[in-house]
C-alpha positions, -999 to +999 in steps of 0.1 A: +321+307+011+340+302+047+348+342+052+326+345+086+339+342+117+316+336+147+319+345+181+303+326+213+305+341+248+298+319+273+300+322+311+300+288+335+297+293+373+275+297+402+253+326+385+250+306+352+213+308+339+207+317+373+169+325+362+158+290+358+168+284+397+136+277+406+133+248+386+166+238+379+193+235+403+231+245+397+240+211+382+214+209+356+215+245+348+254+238+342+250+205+319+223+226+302+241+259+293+269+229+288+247+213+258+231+244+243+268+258+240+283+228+225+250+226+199+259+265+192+291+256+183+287+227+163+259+240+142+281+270+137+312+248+130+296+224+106+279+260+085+290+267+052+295+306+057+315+303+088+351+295+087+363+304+121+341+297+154+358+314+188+344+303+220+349+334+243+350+322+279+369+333+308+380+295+303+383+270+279+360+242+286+371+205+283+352+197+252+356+228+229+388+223+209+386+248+187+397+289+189+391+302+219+396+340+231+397+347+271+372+364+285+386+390+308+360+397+331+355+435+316+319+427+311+302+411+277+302+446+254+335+458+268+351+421+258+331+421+224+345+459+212+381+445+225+376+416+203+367+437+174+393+455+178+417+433+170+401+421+140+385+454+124+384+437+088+369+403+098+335+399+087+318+389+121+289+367+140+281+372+173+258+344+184+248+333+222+254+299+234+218+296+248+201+288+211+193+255+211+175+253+185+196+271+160+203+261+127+228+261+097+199+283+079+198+308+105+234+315+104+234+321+068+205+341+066+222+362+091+251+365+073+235+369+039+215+401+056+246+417+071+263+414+039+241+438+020+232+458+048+264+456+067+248+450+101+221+429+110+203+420+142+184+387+152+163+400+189+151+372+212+115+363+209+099+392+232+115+417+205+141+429+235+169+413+241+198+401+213+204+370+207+229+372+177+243+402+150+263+404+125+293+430+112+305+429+078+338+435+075+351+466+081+317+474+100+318+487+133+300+484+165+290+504+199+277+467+212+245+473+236+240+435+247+218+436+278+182+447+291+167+463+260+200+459+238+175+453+208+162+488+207+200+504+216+209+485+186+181+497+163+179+533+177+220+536+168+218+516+133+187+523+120+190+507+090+204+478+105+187+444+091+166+426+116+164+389+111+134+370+135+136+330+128+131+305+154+165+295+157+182+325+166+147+342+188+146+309+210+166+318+236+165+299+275+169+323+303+135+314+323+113+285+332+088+300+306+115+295+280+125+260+289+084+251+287+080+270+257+108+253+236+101+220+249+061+227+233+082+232+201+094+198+205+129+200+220+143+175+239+173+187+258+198+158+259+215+175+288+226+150+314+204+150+343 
């Protein structure tokens, strides 16, 4: 069923991941946000449930291809209610480029949560952040991504579905992250 579409915002520049600067410089952080965003997007592209993947980015990098909405500069929950917005009906995934090791599965599961409940939540692995929800169609949204979004969510939509699987909790923001998923066993393929 290819009803979902999923939204990705991603940021490049000089303040990308700008929390792994101690052990990355600008370059790598760059080719990595690079490579987690292109697997995002390909994993989301290549999902049964989704039908429509929209990178939004201020602009459209060289190797996506596919939809892409602009990303005004009106900060991330200002440019995800605009988006909404304009498509009110449109059953909708929001998912963060920085998931790399998100899966098919995830996405569905997801999906197949938000469909019954009408919203559902997948928080980062510390239980505070967001790293992906879902809005049926028709479902609405005061979006709350930032410091402590996961508990704006939940105290506004309590009977919002939570969703924790590896794929959408595994977020890389800090050097903790990056050593964390690499004990999982992932091998960023990011050029160095």
């Amino acid at each position: 069923m290819n009803h979902w579409t999923a939204l990705v915002p991603l940021r490049l520049g000089e303040a990308t991941k700008s929390r792994l600067a101690e052990t990355c410089d600008l370059a790598r952080r760059l080719a990595l946000a690079g490579a987690m965003a292109r697997h995002v997007c390909d994993t989301l592209a290549a999902c049964p449930v989704v039908g429509r993947v929209v990178l939004l980015a201020p602009d459209r990098p060289d190797w996506w291809h596919g939809d892409w909405a602009r990303d005004g500069g009106c900060g991330l929950n200002a440019e995800l209610a605009a988006f909404r917005q304009r498509h009110p009906a449109t059953p909708l995934l929001i998912i963060h480029a920085d998931l790399p090791l998100l899966g098919a599965e995830d996405v569905a599961a997801l999906a197949q949560a938000a469909a019954a409940t009408g919203r559902a939540i997948a928080p980062d692995h510390a239980g505070q952040g967001t790293n992906a929800l879902a809005l049926a169609g028709g479902i609405g949204a005061d979006f709350h991504f930032g410091a402590g979004s996961r508990q704006a969510f939940a105290s506004q939509y309590p009977a919002m579905a939570e969703i924790r699987r590896t794929g959408l909790s595994h977020d890389l923001d800090t050097p903790q992250d990056l050593a964390a998923l690499r004990a999982m066993g992932w091998h960023d393929e990011a050029p160095r």
